[in-house]
C-alpha positions in Angstrom: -74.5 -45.0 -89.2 -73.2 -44.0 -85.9 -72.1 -40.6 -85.4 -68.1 -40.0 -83.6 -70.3 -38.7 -80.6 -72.4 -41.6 -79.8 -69.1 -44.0 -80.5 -67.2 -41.6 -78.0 -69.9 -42.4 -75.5 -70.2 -46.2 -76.0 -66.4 -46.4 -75.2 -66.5 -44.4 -72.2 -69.5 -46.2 -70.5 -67.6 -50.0 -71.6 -64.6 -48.3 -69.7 -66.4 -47.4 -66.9 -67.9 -50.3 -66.6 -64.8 -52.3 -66.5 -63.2 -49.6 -63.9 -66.0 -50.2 -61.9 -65.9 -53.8 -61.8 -62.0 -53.6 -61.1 -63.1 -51.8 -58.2 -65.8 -53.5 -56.8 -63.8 -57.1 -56.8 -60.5 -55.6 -55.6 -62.4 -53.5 -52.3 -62.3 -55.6 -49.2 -62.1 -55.0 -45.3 -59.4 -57.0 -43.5 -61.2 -59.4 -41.1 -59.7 -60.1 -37.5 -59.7 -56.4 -36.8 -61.1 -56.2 -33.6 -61.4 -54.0 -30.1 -60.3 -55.0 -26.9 -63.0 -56.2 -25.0 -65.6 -57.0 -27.4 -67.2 -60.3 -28.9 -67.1 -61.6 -32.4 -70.3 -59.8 -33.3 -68.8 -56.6 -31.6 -70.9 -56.8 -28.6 -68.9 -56.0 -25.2 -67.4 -59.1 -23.8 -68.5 -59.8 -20.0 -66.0 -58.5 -17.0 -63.5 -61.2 -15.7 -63.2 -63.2 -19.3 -60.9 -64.0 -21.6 -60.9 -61.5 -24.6 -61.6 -63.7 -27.6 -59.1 -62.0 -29.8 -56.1 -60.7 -28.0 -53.3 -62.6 -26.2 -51.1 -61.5 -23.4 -48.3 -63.0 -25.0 -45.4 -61.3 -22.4 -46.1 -60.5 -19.1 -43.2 -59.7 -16.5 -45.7 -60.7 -13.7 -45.8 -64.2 -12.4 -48.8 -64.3 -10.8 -50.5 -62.9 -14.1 -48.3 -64.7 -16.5 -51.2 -65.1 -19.1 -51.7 -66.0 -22.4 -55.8 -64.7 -21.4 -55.9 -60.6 -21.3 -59.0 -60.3 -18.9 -62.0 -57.8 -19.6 -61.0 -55.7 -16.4 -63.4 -54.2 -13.8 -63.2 -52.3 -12.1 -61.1 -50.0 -13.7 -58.9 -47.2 -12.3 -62.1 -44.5 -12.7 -60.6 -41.0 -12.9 -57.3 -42.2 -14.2 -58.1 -44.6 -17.3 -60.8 -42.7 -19.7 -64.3 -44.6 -19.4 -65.0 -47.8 -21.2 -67.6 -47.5 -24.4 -69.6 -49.3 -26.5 -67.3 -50.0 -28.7 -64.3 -51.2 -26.4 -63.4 -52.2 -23.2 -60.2 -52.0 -21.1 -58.0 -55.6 -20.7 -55.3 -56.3 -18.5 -53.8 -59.3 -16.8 -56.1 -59.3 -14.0 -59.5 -58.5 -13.4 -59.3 -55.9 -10.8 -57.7 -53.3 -12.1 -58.8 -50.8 -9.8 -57.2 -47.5 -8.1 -55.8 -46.9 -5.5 -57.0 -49.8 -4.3 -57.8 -53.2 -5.7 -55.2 -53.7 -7.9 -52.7 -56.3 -7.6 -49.1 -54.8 -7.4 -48.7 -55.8 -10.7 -45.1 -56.2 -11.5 -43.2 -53.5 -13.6 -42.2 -53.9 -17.1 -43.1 -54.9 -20.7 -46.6 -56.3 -21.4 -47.4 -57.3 -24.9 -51.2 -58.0 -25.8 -51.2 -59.6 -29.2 -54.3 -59.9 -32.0 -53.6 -62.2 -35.0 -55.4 -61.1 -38.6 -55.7 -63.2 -41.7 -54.8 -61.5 -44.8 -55.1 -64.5 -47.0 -56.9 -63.5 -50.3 -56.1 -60.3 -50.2 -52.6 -57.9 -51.6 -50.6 -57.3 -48.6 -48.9 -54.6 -50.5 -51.9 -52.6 -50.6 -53.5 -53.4 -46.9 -53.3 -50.2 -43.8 -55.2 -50.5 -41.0 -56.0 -47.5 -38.4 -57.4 -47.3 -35.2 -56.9 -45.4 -31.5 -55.0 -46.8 -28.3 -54.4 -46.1 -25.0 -52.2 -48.2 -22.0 -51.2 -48.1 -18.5 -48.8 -46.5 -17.9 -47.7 -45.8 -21.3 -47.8 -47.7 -25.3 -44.3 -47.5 -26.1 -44.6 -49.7 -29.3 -46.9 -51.4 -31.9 -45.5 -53.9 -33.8 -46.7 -55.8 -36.9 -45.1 -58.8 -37.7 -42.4 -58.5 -34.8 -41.6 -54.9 -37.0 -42.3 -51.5 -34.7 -44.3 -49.4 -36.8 -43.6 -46.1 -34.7 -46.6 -45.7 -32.8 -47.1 -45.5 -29.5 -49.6 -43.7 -26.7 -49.5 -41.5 -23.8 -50.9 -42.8 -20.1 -54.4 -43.3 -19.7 -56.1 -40.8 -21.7 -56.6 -39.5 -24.6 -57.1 -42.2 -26.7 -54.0 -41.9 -29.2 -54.1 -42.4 -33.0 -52.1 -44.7 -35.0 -52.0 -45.9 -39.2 -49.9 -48.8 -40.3 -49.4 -49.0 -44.5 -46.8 -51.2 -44.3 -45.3 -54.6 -43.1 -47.8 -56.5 -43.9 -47.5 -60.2 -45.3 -49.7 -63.0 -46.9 -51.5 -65.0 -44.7 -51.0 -64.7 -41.0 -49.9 -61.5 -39.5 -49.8 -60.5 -35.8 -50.2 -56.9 -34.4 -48.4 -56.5 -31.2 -49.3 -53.9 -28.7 -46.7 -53.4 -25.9 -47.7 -51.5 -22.6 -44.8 -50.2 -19.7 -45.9 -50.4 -16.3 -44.3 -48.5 -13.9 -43.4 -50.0 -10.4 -45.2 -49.0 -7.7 -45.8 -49.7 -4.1 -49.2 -50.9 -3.7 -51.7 -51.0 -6.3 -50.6 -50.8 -9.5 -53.2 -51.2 -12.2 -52.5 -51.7 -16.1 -53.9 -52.6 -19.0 -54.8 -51.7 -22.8 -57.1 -50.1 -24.3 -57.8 -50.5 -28.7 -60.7 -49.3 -30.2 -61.7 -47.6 -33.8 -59.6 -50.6 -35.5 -60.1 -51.1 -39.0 -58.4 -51.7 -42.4 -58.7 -52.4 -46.0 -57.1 -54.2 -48.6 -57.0 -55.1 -52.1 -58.8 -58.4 -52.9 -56.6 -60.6 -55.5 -58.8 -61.0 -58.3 -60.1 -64.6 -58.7 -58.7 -66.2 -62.2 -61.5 -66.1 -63.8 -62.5 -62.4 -62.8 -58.6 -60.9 -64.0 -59.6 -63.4 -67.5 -62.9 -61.3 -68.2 -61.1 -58.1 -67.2 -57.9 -58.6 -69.4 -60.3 -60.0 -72.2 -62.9 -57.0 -72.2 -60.1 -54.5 -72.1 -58.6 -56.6 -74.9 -62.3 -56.1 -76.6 -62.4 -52.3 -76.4 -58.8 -51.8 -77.3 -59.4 -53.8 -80.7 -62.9 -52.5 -81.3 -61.4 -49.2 -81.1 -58.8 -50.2 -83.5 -60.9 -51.1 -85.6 -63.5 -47.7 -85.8 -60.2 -46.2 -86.8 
């Protein structure tokens, strides 16, 4: 006959092991999280092309009107902190160089855009987090048209930012908006993401909530009925 002790321990390992499932299928990264500048396999994009995942969606220049943000080079070296491995500068322009090469970019509102899919997965539990930095200045993040408070300093450091709310089913767009200041001659700007990432709550598959609800069903009534 089984002794209260090795009962006790039988319960706790079926519980765990249903926790632990629970876990495992609900854990998931949010795709179409991505630096400026880089590739879909995160490899750095080439200088002078379109970045593959972020839009320039407002631009108050018309001779850089976009929708492409261009992987810029040069960039304004001693004034915009050094392009990694992990991201790259964009801007409207290729040449974003300083204090010459530039265009005289015109002053105002830029807004660089990257679209993520949250479809399978809880919006109500998603955050993403990640580091920025803009030309002259972020004043705003916005997901889903929403500002989410955040914004960044000129040129360096790169400035940290967490979003844990906002977020919907399906499509959602992250919107990162960049004030140039006017200037007389050259008159570089751009954006600069990196460090982006984000989690979210998978939604459980039918089948995977039926053998969770029916194995908790199973240990609550087998220990109803030890009692």
């Amino acid at each position: 006959m089984d002794s209260p002790l090795m009962r006790a321990r039988r319960r706790s390992t079926a519980l765990a092991a249903l926790a632990m499932f629970a876990s495992a299928a609900n854990a998931a990264s949010i795709p179409g999280l991505y630096n400026t500048g880089v590739l879909d396999d995160l490899m750095l994009a080439a200088a002078g092309t379109a970045d593959l995942h972020y839009l320039l969606v407002v631009s108050p220049d018309v001779n850089f009107p976009g929708p492409n943000a261009i992987v810029a080079s040069p960039i304004a070296a001693g004034y915009w902190q050094p392009n990694n491995s992990t991201s790259q500068w964009i801007g409207p322009a290729l040449i974003q160089g300083y204090p010459s090469g530039a265009a005289t970019h015109a002053a105002g509102a830029y807004t660089y855009r990257l679209t993520f899919d949250l479809t399978g997965l809880d919006p109500l539990t998603a955050s993403i987090s990640g580091k920025w930095q803009a030309d002259n200045s972020g004043t705003a993040i916005r997901l889903n048209g929403v500002s989410t408070g955040n914004t960044a300093g000129s040129y360096t450091p790169l400035f940290s930012f967490a979003i844990s709310s906002g977020f919907v089913s399906g499509l959602n767009t992250l919107d990162f908006v960049v004030n140039n200041l006017s200037a007389g001659g050259a008159n570089p700007t751009g954006l600069r993401v990196d460090s982006l990432v984000g989690t979210a709550a998978a939604v459980p598959a039918p089948a995977a909530g039926w053998l969770l609800g029916t194995g908790l069903l199973g240990v609550l009534g087998w220990r109803k009925h030890r009692r």
